[in-house]
N, C-alpha and C positions, 0 to 999 in steps of 0.2 A: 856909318860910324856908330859904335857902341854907346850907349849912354853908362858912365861910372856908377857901378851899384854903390849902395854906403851900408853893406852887410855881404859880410863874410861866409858864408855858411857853415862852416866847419868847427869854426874856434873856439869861441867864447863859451856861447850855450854847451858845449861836447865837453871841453875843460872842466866847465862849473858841473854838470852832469858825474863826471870823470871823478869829480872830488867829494858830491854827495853819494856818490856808491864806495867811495874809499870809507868812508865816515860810517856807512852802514854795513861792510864787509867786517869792520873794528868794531863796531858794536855786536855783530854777531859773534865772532869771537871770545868777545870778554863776556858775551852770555853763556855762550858756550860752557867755558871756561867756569865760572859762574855754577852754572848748573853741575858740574863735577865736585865745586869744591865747597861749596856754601853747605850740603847737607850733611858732609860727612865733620866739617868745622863746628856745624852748632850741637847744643845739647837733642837728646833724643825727640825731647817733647817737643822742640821747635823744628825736628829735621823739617818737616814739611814743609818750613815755611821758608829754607831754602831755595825750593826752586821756582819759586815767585817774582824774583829780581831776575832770572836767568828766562823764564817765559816770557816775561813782559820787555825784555831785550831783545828777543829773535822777534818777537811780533811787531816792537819797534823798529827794527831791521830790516824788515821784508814791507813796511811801511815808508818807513825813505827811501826807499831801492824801487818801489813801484813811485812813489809821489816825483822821485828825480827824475823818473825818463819823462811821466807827463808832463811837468814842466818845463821840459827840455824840447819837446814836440809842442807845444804850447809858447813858446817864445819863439822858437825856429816860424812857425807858419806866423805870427806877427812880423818878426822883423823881414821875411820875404813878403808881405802883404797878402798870403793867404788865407789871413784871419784879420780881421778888425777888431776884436774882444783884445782889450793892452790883459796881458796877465798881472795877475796882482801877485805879492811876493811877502813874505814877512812868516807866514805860518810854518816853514820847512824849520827856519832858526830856534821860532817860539816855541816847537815840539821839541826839538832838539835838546833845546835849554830846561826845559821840562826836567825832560828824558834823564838829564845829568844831573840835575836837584833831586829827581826822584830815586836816582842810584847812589847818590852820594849821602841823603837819608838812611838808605838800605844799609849801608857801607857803616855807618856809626851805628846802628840798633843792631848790628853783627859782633863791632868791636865791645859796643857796651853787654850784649847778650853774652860772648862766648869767654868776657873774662870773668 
């Protein structure tokens, strides 16, 4: 007779994975985006400083899109007991949260600059 595992393999970790590359597919996006429209919106003197909210968005991007999978292969070999190190958690949100204070700064020294 089988003994009941109390972990799933597939769900959880792959879900939460699933939603931090959603999160950074959007943010690459709006950098994207960003870098089109930020230099042609500001005055001349400032074009360049344009596309500094839209670099520091794809770097932030391809930074939660690598940090999700290791976390994700970091919790998986914990909850099968292939790891004994518990992963710690809290940093992905705090960069994140960062990330949107530091765009939503960018976002008003745009609105104040370009009227």
């Amino acid at each position: 007779m089988t003994e009941p595992t109390l972990f799933d393999p597939g769900l959880q970790p792959e879900r939460t994975e699933l939603a931090w590359r959603r999160s950074a597919l959007a943010i690459a996006v709006g950098s994207l985006i960003s870098l089109r429209i930020l230099p042609a919106g500001l005055p001349a003197s400032f074009a360049a400083f344009g596309l500094v909210p839209g670099i520091v968005g794809i770097l932030a991007a391809c930074a939660i899109w690598v940090a999700a999978r290791r976390r994700q292969v970091r919790l998986s070999a914990y909850l099968t007991g292939a790891s004994l190190r518990e992963p710690h958690g809290g940093g992905m949100l705090l960069s994140l949260t960062m990330l949107a204070v530091l765009f939503g700064g960018a976002s008003i020294l745009f609105v104040l600059i370009s009227t």
